[in-house]
C-alpha distance (Angstrom), angle and dihedral (degrees) to the residues before:
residue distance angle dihedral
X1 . . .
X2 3.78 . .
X3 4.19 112.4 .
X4 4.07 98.1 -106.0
X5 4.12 79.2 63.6
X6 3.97 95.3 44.6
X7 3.86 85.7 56.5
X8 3.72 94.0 42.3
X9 3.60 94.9 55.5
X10 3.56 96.2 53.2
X11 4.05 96.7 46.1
X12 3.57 86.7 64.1
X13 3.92 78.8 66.3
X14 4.06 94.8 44.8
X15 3.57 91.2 -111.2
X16 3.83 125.8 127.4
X17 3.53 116.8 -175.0
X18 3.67 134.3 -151.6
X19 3.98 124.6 -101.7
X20 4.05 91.2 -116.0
X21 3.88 87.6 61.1
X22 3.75 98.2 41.9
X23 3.46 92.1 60.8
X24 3.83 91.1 47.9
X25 3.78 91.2 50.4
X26 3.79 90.4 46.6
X27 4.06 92.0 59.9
X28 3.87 87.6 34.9
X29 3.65 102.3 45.9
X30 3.69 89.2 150.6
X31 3.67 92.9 71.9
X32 4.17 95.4 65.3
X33 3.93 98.6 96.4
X34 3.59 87.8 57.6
X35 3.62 103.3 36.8
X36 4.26 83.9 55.4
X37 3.96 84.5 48.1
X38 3.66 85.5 53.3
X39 4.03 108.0 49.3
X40 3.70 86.5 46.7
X41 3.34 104.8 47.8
X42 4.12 84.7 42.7
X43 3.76 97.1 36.1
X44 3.78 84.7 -128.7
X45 3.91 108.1 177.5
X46 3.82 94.2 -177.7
X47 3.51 121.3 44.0
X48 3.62 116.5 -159.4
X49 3.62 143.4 173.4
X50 3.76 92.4 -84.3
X51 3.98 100.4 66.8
X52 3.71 94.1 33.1
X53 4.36 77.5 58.4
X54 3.26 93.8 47.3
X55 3.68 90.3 51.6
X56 3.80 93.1 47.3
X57 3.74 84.6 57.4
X58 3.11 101.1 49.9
X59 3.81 85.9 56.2
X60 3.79 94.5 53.2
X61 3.54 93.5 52.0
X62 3.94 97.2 53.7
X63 3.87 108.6 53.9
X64 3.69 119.1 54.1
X65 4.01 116.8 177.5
X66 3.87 113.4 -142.5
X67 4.31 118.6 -160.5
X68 3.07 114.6 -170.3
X69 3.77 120.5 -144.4
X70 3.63 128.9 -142.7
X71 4.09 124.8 -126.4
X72 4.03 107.7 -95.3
X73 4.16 86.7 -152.9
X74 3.82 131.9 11.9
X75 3.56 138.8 170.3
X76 3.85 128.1 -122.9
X77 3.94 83.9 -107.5
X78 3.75 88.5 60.0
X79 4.14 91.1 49.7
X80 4.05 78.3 53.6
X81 3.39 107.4 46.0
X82 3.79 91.7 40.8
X83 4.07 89.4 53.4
X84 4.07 87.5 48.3
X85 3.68 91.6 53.8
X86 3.48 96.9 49.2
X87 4.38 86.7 44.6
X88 3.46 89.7 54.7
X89 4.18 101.1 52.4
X90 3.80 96.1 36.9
X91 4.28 92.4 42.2
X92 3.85 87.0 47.7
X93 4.19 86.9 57.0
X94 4.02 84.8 44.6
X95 3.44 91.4 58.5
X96 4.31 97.8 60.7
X97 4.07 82.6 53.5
X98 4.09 88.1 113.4
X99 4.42 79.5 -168.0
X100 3.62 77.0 78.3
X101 3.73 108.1 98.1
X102 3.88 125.4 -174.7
X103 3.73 101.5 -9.4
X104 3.08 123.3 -155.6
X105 4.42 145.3 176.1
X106 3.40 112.3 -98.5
X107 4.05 89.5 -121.0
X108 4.28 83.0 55.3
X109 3.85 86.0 55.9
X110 3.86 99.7 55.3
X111 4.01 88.2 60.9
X112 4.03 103.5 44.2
X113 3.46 108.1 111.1
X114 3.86 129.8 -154.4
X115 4.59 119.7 22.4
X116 3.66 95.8 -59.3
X117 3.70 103.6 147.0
X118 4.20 126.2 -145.3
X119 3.32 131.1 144.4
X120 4.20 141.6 -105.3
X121 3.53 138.3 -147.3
X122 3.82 119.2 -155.8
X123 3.51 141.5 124.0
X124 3.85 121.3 -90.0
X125 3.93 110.0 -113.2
X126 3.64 104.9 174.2
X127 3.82 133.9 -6.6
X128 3.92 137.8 -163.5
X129 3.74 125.0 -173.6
X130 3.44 98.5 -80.6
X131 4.10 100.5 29.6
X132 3.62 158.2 35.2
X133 3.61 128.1 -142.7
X134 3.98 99.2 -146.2
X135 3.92 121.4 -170.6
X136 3.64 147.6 -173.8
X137 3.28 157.1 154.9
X138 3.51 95.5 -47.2
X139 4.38 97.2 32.2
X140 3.32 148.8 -80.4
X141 3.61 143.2 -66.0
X142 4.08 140.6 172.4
X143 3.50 116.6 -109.8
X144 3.81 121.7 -162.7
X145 4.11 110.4 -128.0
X146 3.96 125.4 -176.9
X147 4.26 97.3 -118.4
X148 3.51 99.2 -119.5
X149 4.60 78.7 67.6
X150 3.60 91.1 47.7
X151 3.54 94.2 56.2
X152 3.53 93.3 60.8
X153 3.85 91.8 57.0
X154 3.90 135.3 80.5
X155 2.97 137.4 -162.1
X156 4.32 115.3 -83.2
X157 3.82 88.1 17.8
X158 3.86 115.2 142.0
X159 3.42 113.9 -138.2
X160 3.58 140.6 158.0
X161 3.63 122.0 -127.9
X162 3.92 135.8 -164.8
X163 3.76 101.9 -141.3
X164 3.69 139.3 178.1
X165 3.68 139.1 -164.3
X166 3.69 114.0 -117.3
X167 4.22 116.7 172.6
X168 3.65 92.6 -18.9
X169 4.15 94.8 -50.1
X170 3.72 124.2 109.6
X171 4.36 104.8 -130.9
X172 4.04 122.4 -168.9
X173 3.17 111.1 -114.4
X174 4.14 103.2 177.7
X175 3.87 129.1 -0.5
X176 4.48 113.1 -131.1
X177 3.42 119.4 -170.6
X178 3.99 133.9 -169.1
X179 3.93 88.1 -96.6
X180 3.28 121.9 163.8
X181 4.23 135.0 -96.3
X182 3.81 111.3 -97.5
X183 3.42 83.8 -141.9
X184 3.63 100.3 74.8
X185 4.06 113.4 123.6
X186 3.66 115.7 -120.9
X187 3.28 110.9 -123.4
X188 3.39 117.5 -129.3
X189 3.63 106.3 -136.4
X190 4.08 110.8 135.2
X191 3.80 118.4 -124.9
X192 3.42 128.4 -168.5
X193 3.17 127.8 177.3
X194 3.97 114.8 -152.5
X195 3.80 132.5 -175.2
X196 4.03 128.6 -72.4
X197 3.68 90.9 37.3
X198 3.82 100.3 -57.7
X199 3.63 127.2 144.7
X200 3.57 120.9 -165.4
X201 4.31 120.3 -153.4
X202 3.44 113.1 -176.6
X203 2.57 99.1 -27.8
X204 4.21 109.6 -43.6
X205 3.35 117.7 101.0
X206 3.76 129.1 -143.4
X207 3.70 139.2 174.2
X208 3.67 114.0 -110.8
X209 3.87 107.0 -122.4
X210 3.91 116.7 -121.0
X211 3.56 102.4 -121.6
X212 4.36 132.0 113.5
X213 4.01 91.1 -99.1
X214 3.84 136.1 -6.3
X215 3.69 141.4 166.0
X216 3.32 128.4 -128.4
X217 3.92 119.8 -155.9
X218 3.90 116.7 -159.3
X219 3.52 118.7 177.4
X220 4.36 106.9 -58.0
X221 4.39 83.2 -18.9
X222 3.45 139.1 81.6
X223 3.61 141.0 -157.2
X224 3.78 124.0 -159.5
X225 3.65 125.2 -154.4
X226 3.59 125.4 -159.8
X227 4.17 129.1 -179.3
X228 4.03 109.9 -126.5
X229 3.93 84.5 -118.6
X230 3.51 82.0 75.9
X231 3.46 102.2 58.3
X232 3.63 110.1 34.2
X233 3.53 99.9 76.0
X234 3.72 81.9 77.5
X235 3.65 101.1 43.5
X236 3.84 108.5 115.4
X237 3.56 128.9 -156.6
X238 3.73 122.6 -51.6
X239 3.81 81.0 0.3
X240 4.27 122.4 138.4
X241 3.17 119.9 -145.1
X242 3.84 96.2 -113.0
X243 4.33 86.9 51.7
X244 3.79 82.8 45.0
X245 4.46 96.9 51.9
X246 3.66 96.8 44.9
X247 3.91 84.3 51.7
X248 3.89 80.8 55.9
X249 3.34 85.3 52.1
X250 3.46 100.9 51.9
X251 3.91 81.6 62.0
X252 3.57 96.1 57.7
X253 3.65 86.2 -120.7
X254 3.82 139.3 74.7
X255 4.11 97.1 -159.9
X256 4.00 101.1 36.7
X257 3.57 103.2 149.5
X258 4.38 117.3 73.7
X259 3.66 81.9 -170.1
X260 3.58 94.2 66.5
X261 3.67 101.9 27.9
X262 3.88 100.0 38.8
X263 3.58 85.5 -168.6
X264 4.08 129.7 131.2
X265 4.15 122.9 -163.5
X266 3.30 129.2 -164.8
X267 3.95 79.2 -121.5
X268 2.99 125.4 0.0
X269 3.97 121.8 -92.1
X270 4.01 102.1 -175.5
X271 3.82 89.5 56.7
X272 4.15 115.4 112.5
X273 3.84 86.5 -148.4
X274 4.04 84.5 137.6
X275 3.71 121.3 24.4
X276 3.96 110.4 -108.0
X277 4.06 113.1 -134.1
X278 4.01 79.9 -136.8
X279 3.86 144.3 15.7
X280 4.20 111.3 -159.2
X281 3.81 109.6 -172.2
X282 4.01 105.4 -162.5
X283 3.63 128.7 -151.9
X284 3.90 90.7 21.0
X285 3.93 85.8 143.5
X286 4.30 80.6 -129.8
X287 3.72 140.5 81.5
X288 3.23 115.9 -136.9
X289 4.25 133.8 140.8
X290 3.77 124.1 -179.0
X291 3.81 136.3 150.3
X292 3.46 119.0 -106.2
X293 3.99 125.4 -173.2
X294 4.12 87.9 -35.1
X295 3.92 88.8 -45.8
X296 3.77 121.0 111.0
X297 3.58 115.4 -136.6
X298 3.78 125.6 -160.0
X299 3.96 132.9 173.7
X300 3.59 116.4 -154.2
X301 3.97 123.6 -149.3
């Protein structure tokens, strides 16, 4: 918006403003909506360089960008510890899944007898085409799995799984994972992303760091952003990248295999421990938005 249209805009509100703040605005166009929200709630008449200030404070104040940084060295005790963290928050969601039925340990499961059926939750340690090995707490066991279920699964994923007991051998019978409620309320926040690598949320706009994964804290929201390289690891065949993050999602995680990422944070960043307003995928060579579960989803070329 070239200055002679700044100007314009706000005479249609009876307010002139001084050539100190036009320049401001100019380099700050962002800042407008507010600014407007400001003379009229004010009944400023003359907008100087002081409110528009005070609004470019303001702004400052309420986004702060956190990158995380992986570990340079850790131990195999780390790997563990880090796997068990992440096993005890997403089991713990598992475990409201009323689908659920009869659940048991994994070490209960080796000694029922007979086809009763009940269900596990572990964490997938290895896999073959035709089954898991799933562990926890209390051990592991092999699972049998038809291939087309396999293929779905990775290695560390925590899943759980109906199961039955069919001539002595535990066989999958349907894959759970954390998910998320449908009944989560979309938030409401507008985001629009704008050229050069800007995104715009309600109105503030920031530029989106150049880094693997970041958060982005506005306010009581946040937006995580997440490079392609990320994701496509996991992207199966005839897969996008947009079917292949809300599977991701699904998981409660967008990184959930330390064999692929052989990466350690001091927390971990690709956990869904709390519900992001938005997920922004960068460099996905696509455009593409849509709403998923109260989550907004957007792929960036």
């Amino acid at each position: 918006m070239e200055k002679i249209e700044i100007v314009k805009r706000f005479l249609e509100l009876k307010v002139q403003i001084t050539p100190n703040a036009l320049d401001k605005i100019f380099l700050n166009q962002e800042v407008i909506p507010k600014l407007e929200e400001l003379v009229k709630k004010e009944n400023v008449f003359i907008l100087d360089e002081t409110l528009v200030d005070k609004i470019l404070t303001q702004r400052k104040s309420k986004i702060e960008i956190f990158i995380p940084k992986p570990k340079e060295t850790f131990t195999v005790e780390d790997v563990l510890n880090y796997l068990k963290g992440r096993f005890e928050i997403l089991s713990s969601i598992l475990q409201k899944n009323n689908q659920l039925k009869n659940l048991v340990s994994i070490s209960r499961a080796e000694k029922i007898k007979g086809s009763e059926t009940f269900s596990l939750i572990g964490m997938v340690k290895d896999k073959t085409t035709y089954s898991i090995t799933l562990e926890d707490f209390s051990g592991s066991t092999n699972i049998l799995l038809e291939r087309v279920e396999t293929e779905k699964l990775f290695i560390d994923d925590v899943i759980g799984l109906e199961v039955s007991k069919e001539e002595g051998k535990l066989k999958g019978k349907k894959i759970y994972f954390p998910s998320l409620s449908f009944f989560r309320k979309i938030s409401g926040k507008k985001i629009n992303v704008k050229e050069n690598g800007l995104v715009e949320i309600d109105g503030e706009t920031i530029e989106l760091p150049k880094t693997e994964i970041a958060k982005i804290f506005f306010n009581d929201s946040f937006i995580i952003l997440i490079d392609k390289s990320i994701i496509e690891p996991y992207q199966l065949k005839d897969k996008t990248i947009m079917e292949t993050l809300i599977s991701l999602i699904e998981r409660r995680h967008l990184n959930p295999s330390f064999f692929i990422s052989k990466k350690l944070y001091e927390e971990d960043p690709f956990l869904l421990k709390d519900i992001p307003d938005a997920i922004i995928v960068k460099n996905a060579n696509t455009f593409e938005r849509k709403i998923y579960k109260g989550i907004e989803l957007i792929t960036l070329l």
